[in-house]
gemmi code that builds the backbone of each chain (N, CA, C; Angstrom):
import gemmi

chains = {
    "A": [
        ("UNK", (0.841, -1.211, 0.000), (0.000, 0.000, 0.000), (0.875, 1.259, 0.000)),
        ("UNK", (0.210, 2.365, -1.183), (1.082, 3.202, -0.829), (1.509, 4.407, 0.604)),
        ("UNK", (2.614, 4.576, 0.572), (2.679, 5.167, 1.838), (2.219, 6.827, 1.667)),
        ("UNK", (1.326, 6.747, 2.772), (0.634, 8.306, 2.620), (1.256, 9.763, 3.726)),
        ("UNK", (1.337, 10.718, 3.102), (2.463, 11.508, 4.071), (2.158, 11.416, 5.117)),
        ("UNK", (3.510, 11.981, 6.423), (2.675, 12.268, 7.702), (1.894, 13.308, 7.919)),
        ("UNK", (2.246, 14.352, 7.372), (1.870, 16.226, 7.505), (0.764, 15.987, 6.786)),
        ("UNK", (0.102, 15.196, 5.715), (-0.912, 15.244, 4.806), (-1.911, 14.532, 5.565)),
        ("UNK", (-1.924, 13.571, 6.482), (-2.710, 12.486, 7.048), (-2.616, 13.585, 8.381)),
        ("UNK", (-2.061, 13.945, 9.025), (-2.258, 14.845, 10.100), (-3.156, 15.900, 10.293)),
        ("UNK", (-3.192, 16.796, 8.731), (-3.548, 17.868, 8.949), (-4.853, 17.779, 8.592)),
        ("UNK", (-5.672, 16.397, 8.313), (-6.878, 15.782, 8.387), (-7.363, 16.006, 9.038)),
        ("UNK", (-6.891, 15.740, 10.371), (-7.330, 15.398, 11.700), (-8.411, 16.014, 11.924)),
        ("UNK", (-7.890, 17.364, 12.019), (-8.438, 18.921, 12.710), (-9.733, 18.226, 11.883)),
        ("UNK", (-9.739, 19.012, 11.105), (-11.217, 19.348, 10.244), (-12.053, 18.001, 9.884)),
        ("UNK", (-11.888, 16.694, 10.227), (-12.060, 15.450, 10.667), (-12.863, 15.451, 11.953)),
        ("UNK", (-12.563, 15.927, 12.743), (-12.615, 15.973, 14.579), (-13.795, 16.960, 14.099)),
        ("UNK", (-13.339, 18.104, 13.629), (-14.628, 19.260, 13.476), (-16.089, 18.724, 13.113)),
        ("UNK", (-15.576, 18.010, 11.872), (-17.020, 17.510, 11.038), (-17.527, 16.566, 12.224)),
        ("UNK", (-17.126, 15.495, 12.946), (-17.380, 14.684, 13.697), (-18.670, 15.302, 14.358)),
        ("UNK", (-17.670, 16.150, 15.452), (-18.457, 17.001, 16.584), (-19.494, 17.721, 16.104)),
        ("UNK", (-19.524, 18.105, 14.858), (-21.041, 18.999, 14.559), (-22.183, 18.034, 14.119)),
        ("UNK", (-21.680, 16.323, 13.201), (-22.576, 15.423, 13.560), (-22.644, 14.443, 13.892)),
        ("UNK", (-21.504, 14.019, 14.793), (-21.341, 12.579, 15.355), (-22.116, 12.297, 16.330)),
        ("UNK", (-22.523, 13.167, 16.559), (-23.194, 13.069, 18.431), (-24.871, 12.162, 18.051)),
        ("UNK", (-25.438, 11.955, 19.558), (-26.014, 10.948, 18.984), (-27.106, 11.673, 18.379)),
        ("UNK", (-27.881, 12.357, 18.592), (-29.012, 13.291, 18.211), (-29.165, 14.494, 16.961)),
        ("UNK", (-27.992, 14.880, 16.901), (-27.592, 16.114, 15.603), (-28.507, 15.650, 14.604)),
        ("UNK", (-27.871, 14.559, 13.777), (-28.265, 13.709, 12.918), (-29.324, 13.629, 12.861)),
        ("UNK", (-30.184, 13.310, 14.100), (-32.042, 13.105, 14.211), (-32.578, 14.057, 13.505)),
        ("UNK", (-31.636, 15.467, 14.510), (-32.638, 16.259, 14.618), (-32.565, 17.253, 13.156)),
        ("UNK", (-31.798, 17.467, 12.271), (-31.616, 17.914, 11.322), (-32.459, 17.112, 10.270)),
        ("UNK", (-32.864, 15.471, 10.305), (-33.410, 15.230, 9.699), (-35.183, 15.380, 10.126)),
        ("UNK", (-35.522, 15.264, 11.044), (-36.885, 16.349, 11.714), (-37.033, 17.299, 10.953)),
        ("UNK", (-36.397, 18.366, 10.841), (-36.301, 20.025, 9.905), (-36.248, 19.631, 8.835)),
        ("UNK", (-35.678, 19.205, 8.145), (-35.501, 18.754, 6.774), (-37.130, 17.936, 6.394)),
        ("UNK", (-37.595, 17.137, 7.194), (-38.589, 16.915, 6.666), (-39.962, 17.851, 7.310)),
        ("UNK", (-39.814, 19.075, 7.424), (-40.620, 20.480, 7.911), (-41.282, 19.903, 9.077)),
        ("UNK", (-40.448, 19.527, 10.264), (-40.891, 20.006, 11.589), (-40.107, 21.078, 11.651)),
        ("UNK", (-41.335, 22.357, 12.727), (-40.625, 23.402, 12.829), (-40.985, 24.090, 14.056)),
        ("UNK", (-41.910, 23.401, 15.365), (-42.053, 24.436, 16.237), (-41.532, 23.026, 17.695)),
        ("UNK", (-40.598, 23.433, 18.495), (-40.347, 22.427, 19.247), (-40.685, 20.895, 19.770)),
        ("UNK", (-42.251, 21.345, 19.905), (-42.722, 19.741, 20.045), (-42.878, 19.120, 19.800)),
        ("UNK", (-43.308, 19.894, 18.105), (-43.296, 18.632, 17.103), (-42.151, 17.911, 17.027)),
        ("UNK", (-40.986, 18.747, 16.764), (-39.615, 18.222, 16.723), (-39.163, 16.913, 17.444)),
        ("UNK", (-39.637, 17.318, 19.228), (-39.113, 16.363, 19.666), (-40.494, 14.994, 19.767)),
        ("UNK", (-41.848, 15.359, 19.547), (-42.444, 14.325, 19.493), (-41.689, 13.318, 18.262)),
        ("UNK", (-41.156, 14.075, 16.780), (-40.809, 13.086, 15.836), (-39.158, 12.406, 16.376)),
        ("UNK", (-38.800, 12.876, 17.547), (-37.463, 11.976, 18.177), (-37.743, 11.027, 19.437)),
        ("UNK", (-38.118, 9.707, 19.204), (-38.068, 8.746, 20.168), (-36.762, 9.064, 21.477)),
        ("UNK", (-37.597, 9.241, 22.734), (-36.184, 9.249, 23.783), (-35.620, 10.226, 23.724)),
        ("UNK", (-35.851, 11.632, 23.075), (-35.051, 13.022, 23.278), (-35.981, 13.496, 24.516)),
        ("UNK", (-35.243, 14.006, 25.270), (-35.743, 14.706, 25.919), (-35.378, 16.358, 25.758)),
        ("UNK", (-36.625, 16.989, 26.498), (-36.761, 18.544, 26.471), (-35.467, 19.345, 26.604)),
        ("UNK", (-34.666, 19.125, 27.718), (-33.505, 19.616, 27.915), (-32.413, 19.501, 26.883)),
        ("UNK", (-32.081, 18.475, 26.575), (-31.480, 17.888, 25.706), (-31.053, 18.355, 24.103)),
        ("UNK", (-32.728, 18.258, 24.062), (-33.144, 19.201, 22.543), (-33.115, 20.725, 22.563)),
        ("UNK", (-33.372, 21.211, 23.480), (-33.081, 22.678, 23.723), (-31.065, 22.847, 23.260)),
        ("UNK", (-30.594, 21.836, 24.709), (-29.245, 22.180, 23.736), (-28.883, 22.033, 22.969)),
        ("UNK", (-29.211, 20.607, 21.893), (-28.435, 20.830, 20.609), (-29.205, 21.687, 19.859)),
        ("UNK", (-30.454, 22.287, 19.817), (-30.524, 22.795, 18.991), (-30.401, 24.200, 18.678)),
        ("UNK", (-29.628, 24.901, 20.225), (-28.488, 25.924, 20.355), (-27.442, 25.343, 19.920)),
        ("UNK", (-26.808, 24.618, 20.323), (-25.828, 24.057, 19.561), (-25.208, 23.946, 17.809)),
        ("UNK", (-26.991, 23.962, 17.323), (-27.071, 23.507, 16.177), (-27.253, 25.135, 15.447)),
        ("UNK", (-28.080, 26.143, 16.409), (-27.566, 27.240, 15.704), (-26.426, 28.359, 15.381)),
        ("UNK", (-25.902, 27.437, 16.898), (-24.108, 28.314, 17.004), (-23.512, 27.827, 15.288)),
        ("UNK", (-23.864, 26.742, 15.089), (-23.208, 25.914, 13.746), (-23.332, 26.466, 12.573)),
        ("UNK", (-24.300, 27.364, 12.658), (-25.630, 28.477, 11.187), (-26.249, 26.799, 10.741)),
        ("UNK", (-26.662, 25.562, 11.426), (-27.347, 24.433, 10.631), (-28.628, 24.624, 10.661)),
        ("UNK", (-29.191, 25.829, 11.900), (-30.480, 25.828, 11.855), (-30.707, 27.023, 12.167)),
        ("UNK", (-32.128, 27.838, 12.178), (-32.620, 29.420, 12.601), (-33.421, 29.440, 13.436)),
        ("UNK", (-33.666, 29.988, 14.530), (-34.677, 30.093, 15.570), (-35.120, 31.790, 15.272)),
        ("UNK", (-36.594, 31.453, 14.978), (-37.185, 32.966, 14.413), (-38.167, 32.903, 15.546)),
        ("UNK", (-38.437, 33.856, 16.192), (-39.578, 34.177, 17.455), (-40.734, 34.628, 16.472)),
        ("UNK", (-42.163, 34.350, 16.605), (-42.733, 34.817, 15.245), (-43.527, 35.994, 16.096)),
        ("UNK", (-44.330, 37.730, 15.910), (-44.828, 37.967, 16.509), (-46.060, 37.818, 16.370)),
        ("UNK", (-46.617, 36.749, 17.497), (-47.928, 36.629, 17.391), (-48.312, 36.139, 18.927)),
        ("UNK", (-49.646, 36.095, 18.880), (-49.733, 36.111, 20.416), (-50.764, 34.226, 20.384)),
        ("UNK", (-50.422, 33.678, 20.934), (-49.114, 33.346, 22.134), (-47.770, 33.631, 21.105)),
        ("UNK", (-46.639, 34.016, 21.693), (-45.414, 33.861, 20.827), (-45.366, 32.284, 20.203)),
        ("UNK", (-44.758, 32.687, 19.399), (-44.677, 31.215, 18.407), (-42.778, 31.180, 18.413)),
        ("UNK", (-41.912, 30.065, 18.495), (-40.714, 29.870, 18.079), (-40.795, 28.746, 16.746)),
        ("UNK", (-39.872, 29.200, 15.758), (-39.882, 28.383, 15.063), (-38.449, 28.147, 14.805)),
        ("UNK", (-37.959, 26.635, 14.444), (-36.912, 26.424, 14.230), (-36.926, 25.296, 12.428)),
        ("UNK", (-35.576, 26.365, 11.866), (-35.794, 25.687, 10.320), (-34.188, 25.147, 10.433)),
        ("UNK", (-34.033, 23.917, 9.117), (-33.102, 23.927, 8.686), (-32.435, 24.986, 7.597)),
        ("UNK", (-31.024, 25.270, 7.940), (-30.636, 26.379, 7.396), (-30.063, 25.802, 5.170)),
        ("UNK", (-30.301, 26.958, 4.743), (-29.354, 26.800, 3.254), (-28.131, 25.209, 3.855)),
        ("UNK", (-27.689, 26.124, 4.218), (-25.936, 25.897, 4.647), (-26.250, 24.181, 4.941)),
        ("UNK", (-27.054, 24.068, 5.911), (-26.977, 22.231, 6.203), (-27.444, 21.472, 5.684)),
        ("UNK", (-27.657, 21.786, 4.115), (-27.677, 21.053, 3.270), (-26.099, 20.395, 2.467)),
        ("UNK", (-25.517, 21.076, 2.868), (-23.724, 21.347, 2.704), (-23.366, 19.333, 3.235)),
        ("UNK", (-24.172, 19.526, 4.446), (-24.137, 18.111, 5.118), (-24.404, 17.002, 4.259)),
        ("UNK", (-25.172, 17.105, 3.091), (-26.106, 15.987, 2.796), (-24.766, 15.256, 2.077)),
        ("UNK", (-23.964, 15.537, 1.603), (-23.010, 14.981, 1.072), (-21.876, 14.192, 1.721)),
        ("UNK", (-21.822, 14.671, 2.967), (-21.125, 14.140, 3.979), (-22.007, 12.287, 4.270)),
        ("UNK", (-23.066, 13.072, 4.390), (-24.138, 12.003, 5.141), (-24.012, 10.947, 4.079)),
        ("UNK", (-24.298, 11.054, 2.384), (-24.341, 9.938, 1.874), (-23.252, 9.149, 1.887)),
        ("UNK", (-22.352, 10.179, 2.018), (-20.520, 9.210, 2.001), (-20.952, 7.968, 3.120)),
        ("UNK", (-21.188, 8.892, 4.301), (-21.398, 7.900, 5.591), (-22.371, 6.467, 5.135)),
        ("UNK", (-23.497, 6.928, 4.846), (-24.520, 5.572, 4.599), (-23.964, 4.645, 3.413)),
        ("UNK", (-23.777, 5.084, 2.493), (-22.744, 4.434, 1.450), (-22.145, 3.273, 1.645)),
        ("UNK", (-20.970, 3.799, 2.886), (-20.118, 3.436, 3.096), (-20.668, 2.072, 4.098)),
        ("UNK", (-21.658, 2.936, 5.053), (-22.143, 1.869, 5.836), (-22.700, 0.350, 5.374)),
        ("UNK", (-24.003, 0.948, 4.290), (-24.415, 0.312, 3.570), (-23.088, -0.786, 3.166)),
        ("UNK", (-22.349, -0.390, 2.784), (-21.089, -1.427, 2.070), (-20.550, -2.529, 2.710)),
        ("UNK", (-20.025, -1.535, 3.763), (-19.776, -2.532, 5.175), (-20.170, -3.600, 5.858)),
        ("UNK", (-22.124, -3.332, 5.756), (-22.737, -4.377, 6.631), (-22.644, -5.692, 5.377)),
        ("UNK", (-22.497, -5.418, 3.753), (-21.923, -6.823, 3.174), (-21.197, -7.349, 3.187)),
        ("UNK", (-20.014, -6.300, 3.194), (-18.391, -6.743, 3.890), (-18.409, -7.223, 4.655)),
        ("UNK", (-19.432, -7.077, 6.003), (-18.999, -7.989, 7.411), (-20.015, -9.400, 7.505)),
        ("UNK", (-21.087, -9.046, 6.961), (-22.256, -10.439, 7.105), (-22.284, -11.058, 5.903)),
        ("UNK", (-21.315, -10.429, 4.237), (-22.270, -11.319, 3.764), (-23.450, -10.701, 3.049)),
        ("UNK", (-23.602, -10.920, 1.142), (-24.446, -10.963, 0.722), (-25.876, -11.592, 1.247)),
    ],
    "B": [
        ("UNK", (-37.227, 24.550, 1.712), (-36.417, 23.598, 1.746), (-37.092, 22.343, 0.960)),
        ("UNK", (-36.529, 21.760, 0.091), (-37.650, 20.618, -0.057), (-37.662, 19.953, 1.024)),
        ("UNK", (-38.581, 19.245, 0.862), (-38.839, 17.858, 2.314), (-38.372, 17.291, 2.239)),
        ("UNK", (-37.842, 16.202, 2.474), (-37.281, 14.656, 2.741), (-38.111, 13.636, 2.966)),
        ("UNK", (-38.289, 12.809, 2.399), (-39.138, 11.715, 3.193), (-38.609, 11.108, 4.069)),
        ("UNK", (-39.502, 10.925, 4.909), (-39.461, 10.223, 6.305), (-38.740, 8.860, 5.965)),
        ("UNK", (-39.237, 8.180, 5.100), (-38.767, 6.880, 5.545), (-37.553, 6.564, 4.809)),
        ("UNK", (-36.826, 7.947, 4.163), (-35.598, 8.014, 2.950), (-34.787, 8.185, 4.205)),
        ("UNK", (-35.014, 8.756, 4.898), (-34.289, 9.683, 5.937), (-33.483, 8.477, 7.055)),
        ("UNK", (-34.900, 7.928, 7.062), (-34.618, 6.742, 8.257), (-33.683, 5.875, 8.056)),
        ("UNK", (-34.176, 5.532, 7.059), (-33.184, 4.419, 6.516), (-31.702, 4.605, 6.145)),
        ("UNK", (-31.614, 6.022, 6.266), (-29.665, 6.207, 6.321), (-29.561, 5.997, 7.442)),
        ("UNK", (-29.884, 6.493, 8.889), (-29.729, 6.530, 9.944), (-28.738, 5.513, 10.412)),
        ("UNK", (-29.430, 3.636, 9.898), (-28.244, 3.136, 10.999), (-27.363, 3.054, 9.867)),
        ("UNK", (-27.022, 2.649, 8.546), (-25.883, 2.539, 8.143), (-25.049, 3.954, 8.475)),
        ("UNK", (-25.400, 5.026, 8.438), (-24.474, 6.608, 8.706), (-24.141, 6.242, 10.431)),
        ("UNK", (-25.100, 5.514, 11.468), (-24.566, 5.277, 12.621), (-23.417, 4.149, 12.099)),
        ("UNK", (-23.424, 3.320, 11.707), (-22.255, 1.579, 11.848), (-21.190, 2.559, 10.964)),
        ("UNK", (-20.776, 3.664, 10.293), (-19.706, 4.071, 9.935), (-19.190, 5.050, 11.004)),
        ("UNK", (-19.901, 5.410, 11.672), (-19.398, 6.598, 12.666), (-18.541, 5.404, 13.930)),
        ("UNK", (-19.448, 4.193, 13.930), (-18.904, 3.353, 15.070), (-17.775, 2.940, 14.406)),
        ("UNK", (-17.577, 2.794, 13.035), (-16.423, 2.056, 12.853), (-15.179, 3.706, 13.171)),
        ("UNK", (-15.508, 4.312, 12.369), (-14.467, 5.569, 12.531), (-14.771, 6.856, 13.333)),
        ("UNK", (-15.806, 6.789, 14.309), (-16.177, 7.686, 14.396), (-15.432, 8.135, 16.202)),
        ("UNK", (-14.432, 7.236, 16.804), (-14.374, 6.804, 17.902), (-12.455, 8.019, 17.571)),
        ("UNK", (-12.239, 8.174, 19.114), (-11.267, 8.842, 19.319), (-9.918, 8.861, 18.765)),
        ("UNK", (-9.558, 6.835, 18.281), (-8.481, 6.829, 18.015), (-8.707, 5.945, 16.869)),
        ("UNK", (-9.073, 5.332, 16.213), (-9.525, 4.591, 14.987), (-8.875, 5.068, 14.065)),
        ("UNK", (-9.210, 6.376, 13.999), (-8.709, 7.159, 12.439), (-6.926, 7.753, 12.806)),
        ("UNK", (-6.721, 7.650, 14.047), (-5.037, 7.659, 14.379), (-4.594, 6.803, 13.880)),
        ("UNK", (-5.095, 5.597, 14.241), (-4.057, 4.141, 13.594), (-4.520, 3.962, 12.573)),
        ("UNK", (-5.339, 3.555, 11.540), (-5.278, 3.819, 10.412), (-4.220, 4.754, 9.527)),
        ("UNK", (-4.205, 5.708, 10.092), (-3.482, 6.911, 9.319), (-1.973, 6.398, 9.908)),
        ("UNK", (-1.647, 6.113, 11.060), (-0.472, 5.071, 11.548), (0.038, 4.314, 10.051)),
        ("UNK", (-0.944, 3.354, 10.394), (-0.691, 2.219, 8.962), (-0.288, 2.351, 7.664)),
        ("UNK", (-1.063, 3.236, 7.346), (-1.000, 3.597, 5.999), (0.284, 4.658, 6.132)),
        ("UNK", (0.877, 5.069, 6.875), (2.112, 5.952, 6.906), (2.998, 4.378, 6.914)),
        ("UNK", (3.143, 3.320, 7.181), (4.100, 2.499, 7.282), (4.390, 2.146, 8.379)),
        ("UNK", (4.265, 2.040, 9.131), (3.946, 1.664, 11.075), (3.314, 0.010, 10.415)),
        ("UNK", (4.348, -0.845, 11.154), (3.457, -2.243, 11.336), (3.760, -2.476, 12.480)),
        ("UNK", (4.158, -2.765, 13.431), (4.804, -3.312, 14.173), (3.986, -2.436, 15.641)),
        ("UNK", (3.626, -3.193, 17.147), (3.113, -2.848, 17.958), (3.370, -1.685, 18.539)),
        ("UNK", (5.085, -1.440, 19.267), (5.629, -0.664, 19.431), (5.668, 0.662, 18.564)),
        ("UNK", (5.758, 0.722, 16.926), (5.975, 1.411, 16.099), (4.336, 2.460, 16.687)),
        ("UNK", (3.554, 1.917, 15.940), (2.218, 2.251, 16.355), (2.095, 3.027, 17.261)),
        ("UNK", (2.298, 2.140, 18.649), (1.921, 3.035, 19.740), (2.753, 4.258, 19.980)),
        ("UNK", (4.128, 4.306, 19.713), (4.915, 5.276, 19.896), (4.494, 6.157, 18.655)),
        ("UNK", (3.701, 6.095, 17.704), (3.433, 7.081, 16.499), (2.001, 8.243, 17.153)),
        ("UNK", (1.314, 7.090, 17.984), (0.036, 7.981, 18.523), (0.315, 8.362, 19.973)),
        ("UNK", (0.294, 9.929, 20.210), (0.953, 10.595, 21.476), (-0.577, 10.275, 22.344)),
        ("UNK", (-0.111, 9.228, 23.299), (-1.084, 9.408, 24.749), (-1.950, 8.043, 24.762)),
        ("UNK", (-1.579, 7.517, 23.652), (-2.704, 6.017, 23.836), (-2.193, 5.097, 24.111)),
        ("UNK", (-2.736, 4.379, 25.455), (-2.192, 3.090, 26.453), (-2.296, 1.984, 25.328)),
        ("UNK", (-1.288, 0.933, 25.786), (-1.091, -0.115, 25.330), (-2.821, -1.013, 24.923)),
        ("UNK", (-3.251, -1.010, 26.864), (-4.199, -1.605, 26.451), (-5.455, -1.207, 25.247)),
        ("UNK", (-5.340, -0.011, 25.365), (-6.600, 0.143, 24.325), (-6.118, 0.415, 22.995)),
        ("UNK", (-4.548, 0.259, 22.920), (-4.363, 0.469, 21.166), (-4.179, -1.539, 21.026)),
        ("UNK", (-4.559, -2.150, 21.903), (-4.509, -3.371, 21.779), (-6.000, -3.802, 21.498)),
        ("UNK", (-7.081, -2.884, 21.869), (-8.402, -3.429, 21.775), (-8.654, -2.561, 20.654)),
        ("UNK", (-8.507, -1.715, 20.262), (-8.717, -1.010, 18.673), (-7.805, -1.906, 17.797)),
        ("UNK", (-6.964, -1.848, 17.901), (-6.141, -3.679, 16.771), (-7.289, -4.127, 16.598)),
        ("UNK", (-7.699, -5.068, 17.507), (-8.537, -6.499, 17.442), (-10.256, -5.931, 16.795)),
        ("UNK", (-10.680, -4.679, 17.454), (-11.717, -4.313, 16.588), (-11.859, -4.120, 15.481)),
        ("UNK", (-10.639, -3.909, 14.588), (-10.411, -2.976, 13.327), (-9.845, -4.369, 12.568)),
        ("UNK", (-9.201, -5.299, 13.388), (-9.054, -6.593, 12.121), (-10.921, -7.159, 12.334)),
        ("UNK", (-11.722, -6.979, 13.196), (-12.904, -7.595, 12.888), (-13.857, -7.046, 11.569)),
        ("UNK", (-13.046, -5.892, 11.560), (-14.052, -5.193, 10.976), (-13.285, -5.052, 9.350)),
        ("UNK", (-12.208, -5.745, 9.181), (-11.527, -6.008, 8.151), (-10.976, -5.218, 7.648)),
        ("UNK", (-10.818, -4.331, 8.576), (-10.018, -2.776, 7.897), (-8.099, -2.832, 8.208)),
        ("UNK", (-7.921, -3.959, 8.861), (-6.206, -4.120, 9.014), (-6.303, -5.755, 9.540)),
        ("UNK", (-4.895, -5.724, 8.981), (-4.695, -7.820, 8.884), (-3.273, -7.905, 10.122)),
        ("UNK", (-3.281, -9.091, 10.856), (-2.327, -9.418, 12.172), (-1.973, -10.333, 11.701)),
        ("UNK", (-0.319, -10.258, 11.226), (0.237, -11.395, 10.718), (1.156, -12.081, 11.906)),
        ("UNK", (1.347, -13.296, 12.074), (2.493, -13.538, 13.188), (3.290, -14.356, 12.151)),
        ("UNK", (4.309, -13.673, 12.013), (5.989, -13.788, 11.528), (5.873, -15.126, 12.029)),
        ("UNK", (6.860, -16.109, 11.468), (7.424, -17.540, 11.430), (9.385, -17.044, 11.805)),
        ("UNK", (9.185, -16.562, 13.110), (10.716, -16.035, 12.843), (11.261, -16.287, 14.971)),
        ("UNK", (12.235, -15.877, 15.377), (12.903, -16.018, 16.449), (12.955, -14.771, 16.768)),
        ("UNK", (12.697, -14.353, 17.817), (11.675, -13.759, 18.398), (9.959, -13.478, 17.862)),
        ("UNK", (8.793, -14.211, 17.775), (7.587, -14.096, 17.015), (7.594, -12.426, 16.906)),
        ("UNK", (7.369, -12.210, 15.610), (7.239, -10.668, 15.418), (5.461, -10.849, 14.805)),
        ("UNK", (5.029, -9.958, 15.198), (3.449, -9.816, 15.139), (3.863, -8.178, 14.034)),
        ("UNK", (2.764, -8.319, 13.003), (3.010, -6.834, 12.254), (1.139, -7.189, 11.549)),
        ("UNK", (0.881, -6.259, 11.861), (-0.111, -5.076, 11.522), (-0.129, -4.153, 10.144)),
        ("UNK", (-1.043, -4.700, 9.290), (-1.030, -4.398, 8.363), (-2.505, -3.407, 7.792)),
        ("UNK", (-2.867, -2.280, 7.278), (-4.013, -1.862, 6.801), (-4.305, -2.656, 5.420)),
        ("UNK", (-5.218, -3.071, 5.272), (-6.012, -3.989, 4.332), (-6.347, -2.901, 2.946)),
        ("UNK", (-6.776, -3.498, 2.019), (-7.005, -2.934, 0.502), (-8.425, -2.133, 0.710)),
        ("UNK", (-8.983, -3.130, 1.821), (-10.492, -2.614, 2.155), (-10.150, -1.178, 2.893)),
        ("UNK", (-9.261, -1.062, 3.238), (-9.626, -0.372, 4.566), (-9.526, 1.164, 3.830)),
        ("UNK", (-8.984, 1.305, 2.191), (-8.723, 2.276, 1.816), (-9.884, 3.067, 1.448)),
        ("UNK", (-11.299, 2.210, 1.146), (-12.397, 2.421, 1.006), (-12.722, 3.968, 1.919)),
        ("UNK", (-12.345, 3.955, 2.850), (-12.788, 4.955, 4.087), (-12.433, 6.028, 3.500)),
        ("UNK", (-11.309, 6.268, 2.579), (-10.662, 7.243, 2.241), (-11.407, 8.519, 1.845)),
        ("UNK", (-12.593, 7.917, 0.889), (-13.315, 9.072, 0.345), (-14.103, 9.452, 1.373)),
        ("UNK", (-14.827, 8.577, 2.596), (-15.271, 9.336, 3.816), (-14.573, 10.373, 4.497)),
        ("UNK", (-13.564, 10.113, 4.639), (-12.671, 10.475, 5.590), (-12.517, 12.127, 4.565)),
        ("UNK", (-12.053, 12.126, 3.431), (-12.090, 13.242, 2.519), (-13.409, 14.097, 2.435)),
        ("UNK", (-14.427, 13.003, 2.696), (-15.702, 14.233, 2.662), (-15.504, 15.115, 3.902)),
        ("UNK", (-15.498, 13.900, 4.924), (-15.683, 14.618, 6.057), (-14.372, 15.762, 6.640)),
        ("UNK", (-13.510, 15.607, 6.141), (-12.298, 16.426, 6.037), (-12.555, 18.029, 5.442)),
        ("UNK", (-13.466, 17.872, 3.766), (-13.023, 19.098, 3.126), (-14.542, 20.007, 3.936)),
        ("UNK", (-15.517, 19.230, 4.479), (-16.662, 19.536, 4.996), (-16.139, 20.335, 6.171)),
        ("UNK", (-15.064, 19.965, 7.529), (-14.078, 20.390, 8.361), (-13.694, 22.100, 7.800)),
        ("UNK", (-13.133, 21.588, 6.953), (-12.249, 22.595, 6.385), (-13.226, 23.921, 6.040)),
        ("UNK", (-14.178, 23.718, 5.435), (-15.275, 24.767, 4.673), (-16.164, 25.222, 6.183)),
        ("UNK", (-16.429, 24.289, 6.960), (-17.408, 25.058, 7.950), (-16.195, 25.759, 8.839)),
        ("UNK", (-15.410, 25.385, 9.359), (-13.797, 26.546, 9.929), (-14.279, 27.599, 9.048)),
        ("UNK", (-14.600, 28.065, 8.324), (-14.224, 29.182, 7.241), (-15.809, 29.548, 7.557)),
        ("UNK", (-17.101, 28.595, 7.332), (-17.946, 29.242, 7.266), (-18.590, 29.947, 9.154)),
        ("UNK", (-17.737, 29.723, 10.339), (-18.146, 29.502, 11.318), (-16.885, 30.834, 11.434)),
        ("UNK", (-15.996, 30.990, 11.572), (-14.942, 31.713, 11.838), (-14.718, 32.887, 10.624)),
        ("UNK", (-14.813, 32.603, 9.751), (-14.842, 33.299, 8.465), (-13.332, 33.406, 8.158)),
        ("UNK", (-13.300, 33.855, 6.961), (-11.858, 33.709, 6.138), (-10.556, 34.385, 6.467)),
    ],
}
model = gemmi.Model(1)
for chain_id, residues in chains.items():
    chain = gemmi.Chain(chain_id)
    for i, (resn, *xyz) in enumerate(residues, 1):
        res = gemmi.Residue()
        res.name, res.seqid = resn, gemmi.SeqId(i, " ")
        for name, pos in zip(("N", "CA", "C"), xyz):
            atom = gemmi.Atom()
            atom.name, atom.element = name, gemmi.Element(name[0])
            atom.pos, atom.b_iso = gemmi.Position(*pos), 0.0
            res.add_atom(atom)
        chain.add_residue(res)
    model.add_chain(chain)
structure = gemmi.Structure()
structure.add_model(model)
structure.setup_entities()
């Protein structure tokens, strides 16, 4: 196999580790796909996530707007309304994501078997 | 945004989870990138990745030949030399590892700006 640099395989890392942390975690992933398929006011959100809880979802999905992956718009109306969308930008993801399933997909023949 | 369907969505879920488990873990993508730099050998390895105990670069070995991504040869020689090899398969990851890399790279820029 050929040998691959050290400085070239290193400087992976970083931005490797980055992509990870914005969707490795266990919930990101859920919850971006929730928005994507137009949930948009909290409860729905987390009613369409088995086992999220309230707290939980509150943080990633600060989390998720520190990232620009999603928008929290206060709407004015009475009762206040919050709405949360998926952003342009985290669609940027979807390409990441198919690499991942792809790959997965590949794997589970690689390990079990046509 | 367009929508997504629900059940398009779902169904990436666990294969995008079984690739994150295979690479998605702290030191996985260290030894790999080990390997493929030319590191076979136990010692070589561990002294290439700064801070990881014997025992657990001994239980990432044994996970990563299950998972067919590196081969454990034991030498026919005086002193048994054991060498560690990354597999043809294991190069497969590469284009993951590149998505998720140039994806790294672009949100640094889109999060911090240029």
């Amino acid at each position: 196999m050929k040998k691959v640099e050290h400085k070239e395989c290193l400087s992976a890392l970083l931005p490797v580790r980055d992509t990870l942390d914005v969707i490795g975690g266990k919930w990101k992933f859920l919850i971006l796909i929730s928005l994507w398929e137009g949930n948009h006011r909290f409860r729905e959100i987390e009613r369409s996530i088995p086992k999220i809880s309230s707290k939980v979802l509150a943080k990633e999905l600060k989390d998720m707007e520190e990232h620009h992956l999603i928008t929290r718009t206060v709407k004015d109306e009475y009762p206040v309304q919050i709405e949360y969308s998926a952003t342009e930008y985290s669609k940027t993801l979807r390409r990441v994501i198919t690499e991942l399933r792809d790959w997965g997909v590949n794997h589970r023949k690689e390990i079990f078997g046509q």
